[in-house]
GULOLUM-231178 format. One record per atom (N, C-alpha, C): residue in one letter; atom name; x, y, z. Coordinates in steps of 0.2 Angstrom, whole numbers, plus 5000, padded with zeros to 4 digits. Layout:
<vopas>
> res / atom / x / y / z
> A / CA / X / Y / Z
...
</vopas>
This chain:
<vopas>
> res / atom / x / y / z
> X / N / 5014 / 4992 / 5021
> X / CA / 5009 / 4987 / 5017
> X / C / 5004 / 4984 / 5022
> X / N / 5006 / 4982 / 5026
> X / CA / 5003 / 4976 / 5035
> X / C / 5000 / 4982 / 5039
> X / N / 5002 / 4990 / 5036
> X / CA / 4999 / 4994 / 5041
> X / C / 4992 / 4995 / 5040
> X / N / 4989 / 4994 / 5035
> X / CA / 4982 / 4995 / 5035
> X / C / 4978 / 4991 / 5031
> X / N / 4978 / 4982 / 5035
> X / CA / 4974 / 4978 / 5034
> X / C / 4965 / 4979 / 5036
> X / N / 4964 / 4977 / 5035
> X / CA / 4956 / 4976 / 5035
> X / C / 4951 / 4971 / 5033
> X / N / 4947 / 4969 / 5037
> X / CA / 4943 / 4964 / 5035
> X / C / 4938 / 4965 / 5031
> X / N / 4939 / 4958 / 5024
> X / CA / 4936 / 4960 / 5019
> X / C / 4929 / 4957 / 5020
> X / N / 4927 / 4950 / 5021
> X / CA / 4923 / 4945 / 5020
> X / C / 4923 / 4938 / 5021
> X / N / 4921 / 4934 / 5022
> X / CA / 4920 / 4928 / 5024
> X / C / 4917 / 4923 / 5022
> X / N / 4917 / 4920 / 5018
> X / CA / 4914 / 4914 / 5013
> X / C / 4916 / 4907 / 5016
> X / N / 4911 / 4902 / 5014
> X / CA / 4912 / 4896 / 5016
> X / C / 4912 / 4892 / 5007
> X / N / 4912 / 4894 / 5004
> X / CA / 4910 / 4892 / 4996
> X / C / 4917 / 4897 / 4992
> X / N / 4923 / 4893 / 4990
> X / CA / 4928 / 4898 / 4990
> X / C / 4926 / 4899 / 4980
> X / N / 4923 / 4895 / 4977
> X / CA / 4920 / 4898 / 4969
> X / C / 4916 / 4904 / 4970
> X / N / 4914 / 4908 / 4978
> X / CA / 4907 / 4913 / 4979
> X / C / 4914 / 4919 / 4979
> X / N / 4919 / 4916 / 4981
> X / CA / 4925 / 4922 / 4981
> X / C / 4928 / 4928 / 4975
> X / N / 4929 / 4934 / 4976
> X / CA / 4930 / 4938 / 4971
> X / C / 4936 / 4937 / 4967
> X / N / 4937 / 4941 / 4961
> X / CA / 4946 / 4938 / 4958
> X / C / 4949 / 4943 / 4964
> X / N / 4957 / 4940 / 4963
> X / CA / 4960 / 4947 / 4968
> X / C / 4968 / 4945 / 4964
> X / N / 4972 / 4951 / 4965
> X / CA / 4976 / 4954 / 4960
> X / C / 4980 / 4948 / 4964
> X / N / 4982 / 4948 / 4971
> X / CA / 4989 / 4943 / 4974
> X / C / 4986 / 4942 / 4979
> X / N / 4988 / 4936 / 4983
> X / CA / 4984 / 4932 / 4988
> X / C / 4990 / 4928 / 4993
> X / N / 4990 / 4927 / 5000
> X / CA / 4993 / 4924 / 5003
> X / C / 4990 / 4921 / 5008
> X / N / 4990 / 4913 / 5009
> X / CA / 4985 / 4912 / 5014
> X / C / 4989 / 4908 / 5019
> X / N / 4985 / 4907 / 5027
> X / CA / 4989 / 4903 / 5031
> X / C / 4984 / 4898 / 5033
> X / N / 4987 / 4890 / 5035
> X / CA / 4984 / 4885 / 5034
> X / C / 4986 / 4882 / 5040
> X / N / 4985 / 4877 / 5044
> X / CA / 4987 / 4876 / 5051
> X / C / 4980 / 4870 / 5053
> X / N / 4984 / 4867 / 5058
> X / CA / 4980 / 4864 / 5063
> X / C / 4977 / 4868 / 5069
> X / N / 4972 / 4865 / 5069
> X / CA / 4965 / 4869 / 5074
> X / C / 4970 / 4870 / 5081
> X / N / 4970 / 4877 / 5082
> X / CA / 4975 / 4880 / 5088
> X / C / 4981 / 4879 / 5088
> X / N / 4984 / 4883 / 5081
> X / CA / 4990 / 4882 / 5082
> X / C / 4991 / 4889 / 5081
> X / N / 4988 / 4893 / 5082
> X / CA / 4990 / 4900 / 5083
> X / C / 4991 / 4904 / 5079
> X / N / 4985 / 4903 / 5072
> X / CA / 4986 / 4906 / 5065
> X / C / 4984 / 4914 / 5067
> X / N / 4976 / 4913 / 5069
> X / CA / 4974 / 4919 / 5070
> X / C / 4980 / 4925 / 5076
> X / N / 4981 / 4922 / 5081
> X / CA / 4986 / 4925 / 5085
> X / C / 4993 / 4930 / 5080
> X / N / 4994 / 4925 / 5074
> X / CA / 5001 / 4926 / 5071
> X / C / 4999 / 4930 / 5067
> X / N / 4994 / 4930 / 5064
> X / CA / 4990 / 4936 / 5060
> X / C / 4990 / 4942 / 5063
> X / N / 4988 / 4943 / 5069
> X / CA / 4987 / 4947 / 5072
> X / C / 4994 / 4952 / 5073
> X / N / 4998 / 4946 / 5075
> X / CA / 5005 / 4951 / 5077
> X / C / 5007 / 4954 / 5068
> X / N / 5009 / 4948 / 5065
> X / CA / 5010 / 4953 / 5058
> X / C / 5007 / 4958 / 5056
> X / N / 4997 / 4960 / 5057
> X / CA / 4998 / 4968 / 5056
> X / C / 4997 / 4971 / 5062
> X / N / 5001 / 4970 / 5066
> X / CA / 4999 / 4975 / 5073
> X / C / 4995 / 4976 / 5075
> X / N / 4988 / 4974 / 5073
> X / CA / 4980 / 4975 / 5078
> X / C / 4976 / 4967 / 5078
> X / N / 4972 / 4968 / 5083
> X / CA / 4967 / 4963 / 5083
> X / C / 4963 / 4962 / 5076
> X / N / 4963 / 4959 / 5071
> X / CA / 4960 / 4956 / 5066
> X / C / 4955 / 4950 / 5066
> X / N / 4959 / 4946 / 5067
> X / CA / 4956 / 4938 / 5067
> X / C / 4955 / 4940 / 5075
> X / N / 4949 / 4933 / 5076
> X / CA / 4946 / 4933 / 5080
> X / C / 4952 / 4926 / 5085
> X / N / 4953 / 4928 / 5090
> X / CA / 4958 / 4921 / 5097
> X / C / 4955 / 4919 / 5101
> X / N / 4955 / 4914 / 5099
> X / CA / 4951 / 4909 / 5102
> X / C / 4953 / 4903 / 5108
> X / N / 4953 / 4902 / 5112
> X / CA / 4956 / 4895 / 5117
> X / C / 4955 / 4888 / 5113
> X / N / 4947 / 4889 / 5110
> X / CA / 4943 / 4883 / 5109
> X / C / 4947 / 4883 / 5101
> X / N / 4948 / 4877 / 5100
> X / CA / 4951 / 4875 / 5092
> X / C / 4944 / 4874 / 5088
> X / N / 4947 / 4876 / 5083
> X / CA / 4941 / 4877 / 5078
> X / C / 4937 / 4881 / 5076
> X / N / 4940 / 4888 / 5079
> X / CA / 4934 / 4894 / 5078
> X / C / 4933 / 4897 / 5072
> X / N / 4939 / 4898 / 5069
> X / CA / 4941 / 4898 / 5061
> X / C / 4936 / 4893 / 5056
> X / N / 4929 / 4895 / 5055
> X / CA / 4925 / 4890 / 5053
> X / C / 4923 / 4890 / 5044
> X / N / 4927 / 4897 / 5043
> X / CA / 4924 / 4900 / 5035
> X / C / 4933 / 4902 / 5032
> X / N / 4931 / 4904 / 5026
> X / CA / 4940 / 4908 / 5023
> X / C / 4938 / 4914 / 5027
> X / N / 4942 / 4915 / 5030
> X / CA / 4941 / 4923 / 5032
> X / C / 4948 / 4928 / 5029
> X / N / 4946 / 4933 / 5024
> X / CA / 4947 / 4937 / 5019
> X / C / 4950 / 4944 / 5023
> X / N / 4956 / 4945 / 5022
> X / CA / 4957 / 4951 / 5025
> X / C / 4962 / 4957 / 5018
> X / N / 4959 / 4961 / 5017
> X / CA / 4963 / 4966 / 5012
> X / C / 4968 / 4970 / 5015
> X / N / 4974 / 4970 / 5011
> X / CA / 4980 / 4975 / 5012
> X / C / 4979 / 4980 / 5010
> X / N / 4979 / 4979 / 5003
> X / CA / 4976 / 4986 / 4999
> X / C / 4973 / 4983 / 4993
> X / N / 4970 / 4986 / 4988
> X / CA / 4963 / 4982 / 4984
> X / C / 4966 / 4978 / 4979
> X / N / 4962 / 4971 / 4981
> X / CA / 4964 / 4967 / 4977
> X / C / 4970 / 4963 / 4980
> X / N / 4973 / 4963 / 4986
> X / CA / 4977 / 4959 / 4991
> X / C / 4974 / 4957 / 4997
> X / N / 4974 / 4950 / 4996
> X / CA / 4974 / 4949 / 5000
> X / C / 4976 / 4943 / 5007
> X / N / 4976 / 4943 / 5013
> X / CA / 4977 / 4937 / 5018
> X / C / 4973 / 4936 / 5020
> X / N / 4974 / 4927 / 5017
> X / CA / 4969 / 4924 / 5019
> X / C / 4971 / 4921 / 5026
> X / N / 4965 / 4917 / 5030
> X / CA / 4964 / 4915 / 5035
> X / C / 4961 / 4907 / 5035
> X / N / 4963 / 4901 / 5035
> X / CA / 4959 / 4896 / 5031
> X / C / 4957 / 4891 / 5037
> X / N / 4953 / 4889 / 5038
> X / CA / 4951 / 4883 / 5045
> X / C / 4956 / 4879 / 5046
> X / N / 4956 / 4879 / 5052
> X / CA / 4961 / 4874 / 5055
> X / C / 4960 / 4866 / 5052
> X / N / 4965 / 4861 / 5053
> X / CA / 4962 / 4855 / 5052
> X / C / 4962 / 4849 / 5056
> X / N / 4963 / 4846 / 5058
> X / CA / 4963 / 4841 / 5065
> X / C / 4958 / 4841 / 5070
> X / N / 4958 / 4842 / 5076
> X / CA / 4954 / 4841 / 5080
> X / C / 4951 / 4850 / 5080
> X / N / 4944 / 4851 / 5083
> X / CA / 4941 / 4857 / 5080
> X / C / 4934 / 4854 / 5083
> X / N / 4933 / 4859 / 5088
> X / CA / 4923 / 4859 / 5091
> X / C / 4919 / 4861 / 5084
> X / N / 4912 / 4860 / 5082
> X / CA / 4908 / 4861 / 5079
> X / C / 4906 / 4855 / 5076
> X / N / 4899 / 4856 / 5075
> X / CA / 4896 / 4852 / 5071
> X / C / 4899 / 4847 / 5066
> X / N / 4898 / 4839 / 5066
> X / CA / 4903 / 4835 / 5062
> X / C / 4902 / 4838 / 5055
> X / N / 4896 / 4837 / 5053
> X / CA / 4896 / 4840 / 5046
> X / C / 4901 / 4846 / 5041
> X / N / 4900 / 4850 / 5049
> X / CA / 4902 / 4855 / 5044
> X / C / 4909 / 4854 / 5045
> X / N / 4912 / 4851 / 5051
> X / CA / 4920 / 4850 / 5048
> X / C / 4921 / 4845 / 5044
> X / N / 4917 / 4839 / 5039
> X / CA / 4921 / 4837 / 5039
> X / C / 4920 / 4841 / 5029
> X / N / 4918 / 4847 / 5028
> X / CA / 4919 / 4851 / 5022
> X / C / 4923 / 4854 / 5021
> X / N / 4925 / 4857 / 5030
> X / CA / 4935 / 4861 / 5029
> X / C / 4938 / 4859 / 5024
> X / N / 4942 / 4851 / 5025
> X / CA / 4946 / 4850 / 5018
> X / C / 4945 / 4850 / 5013
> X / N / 4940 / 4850 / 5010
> X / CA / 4937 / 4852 / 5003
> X / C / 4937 / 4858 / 5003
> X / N / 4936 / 4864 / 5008
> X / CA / 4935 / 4872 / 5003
> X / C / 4941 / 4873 / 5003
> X / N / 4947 / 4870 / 5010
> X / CA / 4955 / 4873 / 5010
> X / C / 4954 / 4872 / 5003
> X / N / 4957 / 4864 / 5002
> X / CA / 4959 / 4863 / 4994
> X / C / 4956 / 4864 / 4988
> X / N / 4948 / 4866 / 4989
> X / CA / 4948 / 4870 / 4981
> X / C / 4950 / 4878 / 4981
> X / N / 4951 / 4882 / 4988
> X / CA / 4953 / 4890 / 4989
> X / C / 4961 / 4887 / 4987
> X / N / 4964 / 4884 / 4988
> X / CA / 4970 / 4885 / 4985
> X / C / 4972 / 4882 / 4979
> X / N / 4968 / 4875 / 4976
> X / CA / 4970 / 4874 / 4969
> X / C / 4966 / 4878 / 4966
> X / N / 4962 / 4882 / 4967
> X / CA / 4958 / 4887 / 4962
> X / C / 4959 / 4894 / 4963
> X / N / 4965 / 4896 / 4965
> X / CA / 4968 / 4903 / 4967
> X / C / 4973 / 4903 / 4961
> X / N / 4974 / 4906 / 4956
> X / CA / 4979 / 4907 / 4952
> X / C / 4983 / 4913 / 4954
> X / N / 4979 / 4918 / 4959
> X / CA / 4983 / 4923 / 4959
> X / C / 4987 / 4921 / 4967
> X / N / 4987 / 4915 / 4969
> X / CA / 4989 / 4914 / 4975
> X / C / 4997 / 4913 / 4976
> X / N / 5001 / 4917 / 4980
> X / CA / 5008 / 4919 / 4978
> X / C / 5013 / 4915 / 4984
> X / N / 5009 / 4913 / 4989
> X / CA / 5011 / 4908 / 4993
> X / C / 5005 / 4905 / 5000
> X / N / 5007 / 4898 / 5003
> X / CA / 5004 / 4896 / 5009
> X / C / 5009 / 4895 / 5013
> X / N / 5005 / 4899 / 5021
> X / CA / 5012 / 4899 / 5024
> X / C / 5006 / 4892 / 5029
> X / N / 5010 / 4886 / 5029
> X / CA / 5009 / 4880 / 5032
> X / C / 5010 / 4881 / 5039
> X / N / 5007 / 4880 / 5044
> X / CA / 5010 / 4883 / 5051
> X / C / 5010 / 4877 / 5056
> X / N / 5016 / 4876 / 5060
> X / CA / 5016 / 4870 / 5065
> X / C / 5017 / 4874 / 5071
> X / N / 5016 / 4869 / 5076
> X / CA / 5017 / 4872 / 5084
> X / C / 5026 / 4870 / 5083
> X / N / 5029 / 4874 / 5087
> X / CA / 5035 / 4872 / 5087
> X / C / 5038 / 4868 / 5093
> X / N / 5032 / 4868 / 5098
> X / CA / 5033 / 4865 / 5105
> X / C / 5033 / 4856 / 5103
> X / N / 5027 / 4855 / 5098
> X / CA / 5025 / 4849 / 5097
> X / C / 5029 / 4845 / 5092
> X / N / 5032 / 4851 / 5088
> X / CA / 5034 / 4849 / 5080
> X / C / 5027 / 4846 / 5074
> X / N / 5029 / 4846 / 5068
> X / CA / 5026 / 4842 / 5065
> X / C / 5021 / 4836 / 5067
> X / N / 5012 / 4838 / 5066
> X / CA / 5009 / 4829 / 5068
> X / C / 5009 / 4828 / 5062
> X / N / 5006 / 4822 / 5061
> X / CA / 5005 / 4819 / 5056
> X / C / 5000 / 4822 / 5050
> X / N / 4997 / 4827 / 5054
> X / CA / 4993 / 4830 / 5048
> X / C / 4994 / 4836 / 5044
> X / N / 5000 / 4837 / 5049
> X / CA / 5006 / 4842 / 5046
> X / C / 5009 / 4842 / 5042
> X / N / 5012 / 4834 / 5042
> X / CA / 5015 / 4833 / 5037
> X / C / 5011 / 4830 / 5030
> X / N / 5006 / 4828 / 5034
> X / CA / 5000 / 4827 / 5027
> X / C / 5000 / 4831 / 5020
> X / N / 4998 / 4836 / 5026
> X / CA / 4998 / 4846 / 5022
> X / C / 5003 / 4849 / 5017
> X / N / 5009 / 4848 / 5021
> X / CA / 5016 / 4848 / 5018
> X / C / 5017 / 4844 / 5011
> X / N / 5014 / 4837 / 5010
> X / CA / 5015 / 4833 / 5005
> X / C / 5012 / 4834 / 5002
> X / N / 5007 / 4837 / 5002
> X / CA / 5000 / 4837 / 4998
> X / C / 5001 / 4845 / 4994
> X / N / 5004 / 4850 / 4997
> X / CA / 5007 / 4857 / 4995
> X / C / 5013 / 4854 / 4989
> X / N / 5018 / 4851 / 4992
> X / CA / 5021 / 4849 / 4984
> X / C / 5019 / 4847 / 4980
> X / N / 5015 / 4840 / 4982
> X / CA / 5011 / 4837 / 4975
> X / C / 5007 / 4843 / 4972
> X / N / 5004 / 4843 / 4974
> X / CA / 4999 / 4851 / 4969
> X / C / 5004 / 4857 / 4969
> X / N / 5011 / 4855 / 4968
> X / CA / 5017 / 4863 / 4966
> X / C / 5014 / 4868 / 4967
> X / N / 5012 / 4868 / 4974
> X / CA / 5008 / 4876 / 4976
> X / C / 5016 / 4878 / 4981
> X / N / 5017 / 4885 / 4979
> X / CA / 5022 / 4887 / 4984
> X / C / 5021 / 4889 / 4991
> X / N / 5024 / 4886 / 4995
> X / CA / 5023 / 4886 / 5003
> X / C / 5030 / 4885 / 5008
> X / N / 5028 / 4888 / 5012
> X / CA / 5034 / 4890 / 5015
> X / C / 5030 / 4889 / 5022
> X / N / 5035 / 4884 / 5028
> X / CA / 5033 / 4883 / 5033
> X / C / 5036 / 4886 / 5039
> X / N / 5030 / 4888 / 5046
> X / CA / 5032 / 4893 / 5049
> X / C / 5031 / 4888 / 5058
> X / N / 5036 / 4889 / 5061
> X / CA / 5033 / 4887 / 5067
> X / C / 5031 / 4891 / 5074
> X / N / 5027 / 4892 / 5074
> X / CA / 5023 / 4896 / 5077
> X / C / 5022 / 4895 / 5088
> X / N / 5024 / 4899 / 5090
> X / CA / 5023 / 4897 / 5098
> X / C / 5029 / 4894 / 5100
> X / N / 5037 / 4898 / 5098
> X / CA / 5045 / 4896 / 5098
> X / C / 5044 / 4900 / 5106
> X / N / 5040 / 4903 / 5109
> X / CA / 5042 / 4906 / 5117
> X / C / 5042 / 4900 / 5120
> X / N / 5038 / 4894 / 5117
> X / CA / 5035 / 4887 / 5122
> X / C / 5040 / 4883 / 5123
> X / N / 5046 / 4886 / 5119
> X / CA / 5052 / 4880 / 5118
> X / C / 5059 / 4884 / 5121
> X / N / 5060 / 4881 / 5126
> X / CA / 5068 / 4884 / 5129
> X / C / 5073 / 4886 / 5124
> X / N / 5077 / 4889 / 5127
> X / CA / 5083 / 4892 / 5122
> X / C / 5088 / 4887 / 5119
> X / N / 5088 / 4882 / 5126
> X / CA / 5091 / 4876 / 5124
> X / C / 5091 / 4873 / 5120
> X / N / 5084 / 4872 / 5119
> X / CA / 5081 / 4866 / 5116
> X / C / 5078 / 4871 / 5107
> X / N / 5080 / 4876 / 5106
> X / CA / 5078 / 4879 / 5102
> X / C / 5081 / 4877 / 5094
> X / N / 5086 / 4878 / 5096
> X / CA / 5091 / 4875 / 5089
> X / C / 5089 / 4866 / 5087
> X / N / 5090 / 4862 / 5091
> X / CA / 5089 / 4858 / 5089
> X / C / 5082 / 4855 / 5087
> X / N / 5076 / 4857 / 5092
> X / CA / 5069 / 4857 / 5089
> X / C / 5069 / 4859 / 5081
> X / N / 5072 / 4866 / 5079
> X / CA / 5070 / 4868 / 5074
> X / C / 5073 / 4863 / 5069
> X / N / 5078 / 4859 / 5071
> X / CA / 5081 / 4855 / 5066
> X / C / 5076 / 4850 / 5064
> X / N / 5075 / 4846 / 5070
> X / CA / 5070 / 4840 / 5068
> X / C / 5064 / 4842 / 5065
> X / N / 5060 / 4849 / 5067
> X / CA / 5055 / 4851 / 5062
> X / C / 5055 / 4850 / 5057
> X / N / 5061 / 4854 / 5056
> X / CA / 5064 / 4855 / 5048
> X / C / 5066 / 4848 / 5044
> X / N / 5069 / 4845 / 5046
> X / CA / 5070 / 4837 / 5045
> X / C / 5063 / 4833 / 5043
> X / N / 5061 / 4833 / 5049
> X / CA / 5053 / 4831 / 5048
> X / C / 5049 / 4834 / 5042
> X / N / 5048 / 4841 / 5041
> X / CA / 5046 / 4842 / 5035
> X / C / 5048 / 4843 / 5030
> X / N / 5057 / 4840 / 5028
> X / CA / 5060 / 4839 / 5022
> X / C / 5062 / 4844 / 5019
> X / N / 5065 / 4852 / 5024
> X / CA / 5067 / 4855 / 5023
> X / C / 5073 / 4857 / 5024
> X / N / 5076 / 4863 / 5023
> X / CA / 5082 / 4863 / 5028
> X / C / 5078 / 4869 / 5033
> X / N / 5084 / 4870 / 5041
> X / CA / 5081 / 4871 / 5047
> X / C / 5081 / 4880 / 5045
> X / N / 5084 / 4883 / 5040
> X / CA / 5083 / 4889 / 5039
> X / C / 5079 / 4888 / 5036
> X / N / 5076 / 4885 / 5031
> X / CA / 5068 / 4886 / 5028
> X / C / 5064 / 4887 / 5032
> X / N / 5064 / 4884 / 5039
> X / CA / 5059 / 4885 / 5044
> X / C / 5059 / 4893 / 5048
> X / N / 5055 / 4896 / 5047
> X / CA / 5053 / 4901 / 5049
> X / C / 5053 / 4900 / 5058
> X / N / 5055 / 4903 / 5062
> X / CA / 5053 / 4901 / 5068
> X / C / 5051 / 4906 / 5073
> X / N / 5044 / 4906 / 5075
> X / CA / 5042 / 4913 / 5078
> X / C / 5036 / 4912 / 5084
> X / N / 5034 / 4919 / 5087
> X / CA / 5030 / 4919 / 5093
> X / C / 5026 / 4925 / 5093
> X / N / 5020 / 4923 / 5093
> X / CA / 5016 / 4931 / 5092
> X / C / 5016 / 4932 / 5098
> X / N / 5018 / 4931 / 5103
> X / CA / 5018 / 4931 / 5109
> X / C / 5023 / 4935 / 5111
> X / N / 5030 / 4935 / 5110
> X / CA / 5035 / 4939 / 5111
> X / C / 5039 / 4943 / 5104
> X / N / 5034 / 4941 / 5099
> X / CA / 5035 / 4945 / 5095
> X / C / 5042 / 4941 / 5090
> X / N / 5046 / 4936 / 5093
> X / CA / 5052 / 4933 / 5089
> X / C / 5050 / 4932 / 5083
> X / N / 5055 / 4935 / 5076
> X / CA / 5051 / 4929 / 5071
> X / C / 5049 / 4935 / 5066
> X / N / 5042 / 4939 / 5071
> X / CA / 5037 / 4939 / 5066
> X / C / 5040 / 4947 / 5062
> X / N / 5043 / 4949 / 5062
> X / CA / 5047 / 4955 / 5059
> X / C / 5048 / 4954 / 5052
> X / N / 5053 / 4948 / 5051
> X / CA / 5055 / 4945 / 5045
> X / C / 5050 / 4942 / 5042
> X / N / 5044 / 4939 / 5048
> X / CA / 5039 / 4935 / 5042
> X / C / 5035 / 4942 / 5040
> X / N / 5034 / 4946 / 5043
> X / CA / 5031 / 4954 / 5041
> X / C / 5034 / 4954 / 5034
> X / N / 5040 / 4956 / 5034
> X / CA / 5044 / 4958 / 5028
> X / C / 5044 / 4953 / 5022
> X / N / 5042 / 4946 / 5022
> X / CA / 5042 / 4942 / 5017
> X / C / 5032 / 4944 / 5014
> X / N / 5028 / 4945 / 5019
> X / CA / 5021 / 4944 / 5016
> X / C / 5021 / 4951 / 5013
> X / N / 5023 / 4958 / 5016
> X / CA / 5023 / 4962 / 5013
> X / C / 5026 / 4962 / 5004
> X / N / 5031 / 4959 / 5005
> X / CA / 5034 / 4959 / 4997
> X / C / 5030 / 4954 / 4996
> X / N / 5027 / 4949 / 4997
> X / CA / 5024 / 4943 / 4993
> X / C / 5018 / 4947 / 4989
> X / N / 5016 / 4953 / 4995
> X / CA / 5009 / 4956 / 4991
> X / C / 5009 / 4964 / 4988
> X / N / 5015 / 4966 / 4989
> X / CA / 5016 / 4973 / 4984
> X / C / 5014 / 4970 / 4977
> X / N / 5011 / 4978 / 4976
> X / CA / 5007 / 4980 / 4971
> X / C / 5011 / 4980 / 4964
</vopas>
């Protein structure tokens, strides 16, 4: 299903957006490795990797197969670009996901090394008040020793109100993680 994504389109106006049959989007603070983690889920360079936070400036729409799709949504926190135009970001995330009926989950993404900041958990409480289904994934686990791996994922998970096996923990980097998270987005968007 992840073997032949494809980029669909790009909008900054998420009402400009088509219907589509299932939807799964990922949301995150500026450089926390969305595009990266996209990228290992379908196997090729897709989204655009950036050093610089905030390159992710539009929804960036990619098809599975017609009428699915993975969204790719601006980062939020700190982010180069014109002030104007960030400070719109939060408005188009939140009207692209309370105006998605076909939207089947958001996977919410923290750095693992960092744990949850504040805006993270902002996101997270803001995901249950509007009862949008989301599932939170921690992204860049190669930055966190073996040692320190277990108990990190607890406090994440603690900190985000979940238990430490709802935390997804992964690395597009060495690849940890993202197999399983492959196998939850392809069933999230079978046809």
């Amino acid at each position: 299903m992840l073997d032949n994504v494809g980029f669909l389109l790009s909008e900054t106006r998420p009402g400009q957006l088509p219907v589509c049959s299932a939807a799964v989007a990922f949301v995150g603070r500026s450089n926390v490795g969305k595009s990266s983690l996209l990228n290992a889920l379908c196997r090729k360079e897709l989204a655009r990797v950036s050093n610089l936070p905030g390159r992710t400036r539009a929804i960036n729409v990619f098809q599975t197969s017609p009428g699915h799709w993975l969204v790719d949504l601006p980062g939020y926190g700190y982010a180069g670009g014109p002030m104007a135009e960030r400070a719109g970001w939060g408005a188009m995330i939140e009207e692209f996901l309370t105006g998605r009926p076909s939207l089947r989950m958001v996977f919410a993404l923290v750095d693992a090394k960092i744990g949850p900041t504040k805006l993270d958990l902002q996101m997270a409480a803001w995901l249950r008040d509007q009862g949008l289904p989301w599932r939170a994934v921690a992204t860049k686990a190669d930055q966190v020793g073996p040692s320190r791996a277990q108990g990190r994922r607890r406090e994440a998970a603690l900190a985000l109100g979940i238990a430490p096996a709802e935390l997804r923990w992964t690395s597009a980097k060495d690849g940890f993680g993202v197999r399983e998270l492959r196998g939850e987005v392809a069933a999230l968007l079978a046809p």
